[in-house]
C-alpha positions as CSV (number, residue, x, y, z in Angstrom):
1,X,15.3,-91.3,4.0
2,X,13.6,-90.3,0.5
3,X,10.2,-90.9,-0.9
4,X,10.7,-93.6,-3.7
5,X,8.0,-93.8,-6.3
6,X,7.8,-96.5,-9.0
7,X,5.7,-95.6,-11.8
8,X,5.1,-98.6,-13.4
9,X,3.7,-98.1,-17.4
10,X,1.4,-100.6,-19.4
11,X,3.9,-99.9,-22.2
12,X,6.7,-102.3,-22.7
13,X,9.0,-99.2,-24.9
14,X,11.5,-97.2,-23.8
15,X,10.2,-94.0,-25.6
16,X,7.1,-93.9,-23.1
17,X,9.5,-94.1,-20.4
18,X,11.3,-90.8,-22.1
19,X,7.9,-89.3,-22.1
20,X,7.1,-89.8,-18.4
21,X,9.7,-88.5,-17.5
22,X,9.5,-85.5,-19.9
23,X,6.0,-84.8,-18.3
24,X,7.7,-85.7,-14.5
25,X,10.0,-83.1,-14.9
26,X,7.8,-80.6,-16.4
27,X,5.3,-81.1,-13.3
28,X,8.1,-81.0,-10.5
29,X,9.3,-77.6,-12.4
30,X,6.0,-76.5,-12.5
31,X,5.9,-76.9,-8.9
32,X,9.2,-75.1,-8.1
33,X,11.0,-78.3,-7.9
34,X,14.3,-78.5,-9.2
35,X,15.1,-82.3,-11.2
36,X,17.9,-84.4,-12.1
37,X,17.4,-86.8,-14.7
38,X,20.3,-89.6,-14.6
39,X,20.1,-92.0,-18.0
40,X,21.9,-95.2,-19.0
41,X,24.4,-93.2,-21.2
42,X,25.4,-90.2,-22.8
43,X,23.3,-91.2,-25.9
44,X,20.3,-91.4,-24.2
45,X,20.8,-88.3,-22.4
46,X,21.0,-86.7,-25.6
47,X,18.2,-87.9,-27.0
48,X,16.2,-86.6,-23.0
49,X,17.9,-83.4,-24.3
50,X,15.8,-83.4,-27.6
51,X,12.8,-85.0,-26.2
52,X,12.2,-82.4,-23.6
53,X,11.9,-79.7,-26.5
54,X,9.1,-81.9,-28.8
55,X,7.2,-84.3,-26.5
56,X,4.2,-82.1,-26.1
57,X,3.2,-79.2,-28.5
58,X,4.2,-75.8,-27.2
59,X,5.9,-76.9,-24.2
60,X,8.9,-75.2,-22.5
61,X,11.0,-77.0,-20.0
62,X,14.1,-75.3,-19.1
63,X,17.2,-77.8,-19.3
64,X,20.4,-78.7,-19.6
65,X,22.5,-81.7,-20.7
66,X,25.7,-81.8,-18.2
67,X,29.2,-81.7,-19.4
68,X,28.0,-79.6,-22.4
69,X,29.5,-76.2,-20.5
70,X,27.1,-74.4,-22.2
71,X,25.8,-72.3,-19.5
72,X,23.1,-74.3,-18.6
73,X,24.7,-76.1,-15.7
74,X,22.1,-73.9,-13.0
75,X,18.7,-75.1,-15.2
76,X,16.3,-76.1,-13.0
77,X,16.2,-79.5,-14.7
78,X,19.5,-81.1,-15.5
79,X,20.0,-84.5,-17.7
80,X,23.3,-86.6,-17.4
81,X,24.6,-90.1,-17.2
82,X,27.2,-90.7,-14.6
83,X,27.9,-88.8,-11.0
84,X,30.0,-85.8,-12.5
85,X,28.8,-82.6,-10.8
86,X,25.5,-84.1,-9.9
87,X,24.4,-81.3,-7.7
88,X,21.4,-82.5,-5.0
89,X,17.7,-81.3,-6.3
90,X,14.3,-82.2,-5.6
91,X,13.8,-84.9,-7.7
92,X,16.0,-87.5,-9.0
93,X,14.2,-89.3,-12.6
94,X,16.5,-92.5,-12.7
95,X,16.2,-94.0,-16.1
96,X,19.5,-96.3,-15.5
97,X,18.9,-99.8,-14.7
98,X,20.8,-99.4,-11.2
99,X,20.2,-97.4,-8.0
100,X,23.0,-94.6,-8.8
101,X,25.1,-93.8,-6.0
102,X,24.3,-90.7,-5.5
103,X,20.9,-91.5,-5.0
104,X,21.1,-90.9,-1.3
105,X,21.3,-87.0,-1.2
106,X,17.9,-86.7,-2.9
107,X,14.9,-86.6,-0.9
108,X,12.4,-87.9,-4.0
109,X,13.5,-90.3,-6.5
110,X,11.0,-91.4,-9.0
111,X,12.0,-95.0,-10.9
112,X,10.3,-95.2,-14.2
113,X,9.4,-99.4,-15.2
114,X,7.9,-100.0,-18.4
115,X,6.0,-103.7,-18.5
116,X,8.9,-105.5,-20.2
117,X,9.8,-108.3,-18.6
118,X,13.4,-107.5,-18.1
119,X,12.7,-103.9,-17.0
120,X,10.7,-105.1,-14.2
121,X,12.7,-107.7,-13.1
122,X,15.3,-104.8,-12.8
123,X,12.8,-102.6,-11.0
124,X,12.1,-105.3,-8.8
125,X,15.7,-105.3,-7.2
126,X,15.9,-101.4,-7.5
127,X,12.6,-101.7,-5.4
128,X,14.3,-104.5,-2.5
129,X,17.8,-102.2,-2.4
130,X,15.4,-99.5,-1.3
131,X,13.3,-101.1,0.9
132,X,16.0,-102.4,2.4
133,X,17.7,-99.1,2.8
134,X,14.2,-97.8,4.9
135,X,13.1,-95.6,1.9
136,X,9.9,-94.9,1.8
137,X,8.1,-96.6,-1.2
138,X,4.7,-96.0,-3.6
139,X,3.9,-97.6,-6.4
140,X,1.9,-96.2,-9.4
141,X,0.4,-98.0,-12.4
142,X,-0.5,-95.9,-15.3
């Protein structure tokens, strides 16, 4: 079973969401961990994709976005939108509003909730589909 950890923000927008999970990723890297960031869509990858190069000053987080075939499909962090090639890693950031199915093969997942109504509602399910599962859970507030 995987470690499931909500980090729950007192910000209700989506860009500090972006940002956690910027500075997730950069920790787990940090730490030898290699991350796979799943978003809602291809869009919001994208814009993952840019964040990761401006959200702090002088930062360097090695990444790719996948389906570019750019050569970055072994980058320690990865950012996509639906289960094409999603290789297992050491993290799994889900920014999507579901538990993707791929989900399993990761031993951390880290579920992001900002304090919009609507986004913890969501959470809230995400958080009884893994209890229910056996996953083990922690909760963060920031």
């Amino acid at each position: 079973m995987a470690r499931v950890d909500f980090y729950i923000l007192a910000q209700p927008d989506e860009r500090a969401r972006y940002v956690l999970a910027c500075k997730l990723a950069e920790k787990a890297w940090r730490l030898d961990n290699s991350v796979y960031i799943h978003a809602k869509s291809r869009a919001d990858a994208e814009r993952l994709d840019d964040l990761l190069w401006t959200f702090r000053d002088g930062s360097f987080v090695p990444h790719g976005l996948a389906g570019r075939n750019d050569g970055t499909d072994e980058s320690p962090i990865m950012i996509g939108c639906n289960a094409d090639g999603v290789a297992t890693r050491d993290l799994l950031i889900n920014l999507d509003d579901e538990i993707p199915a791929f989900a399993e093969a990761f031993p951390r997942v880290a579920e992001l909730v900002t304090s919009d109504e609507s986004s913890r509602l969501l959470s809230r399910r995400r958080y009884a589909n893994y209890r229910d599962q056996g996953h083990e859970l922690n909760t963060h507030k920031l």
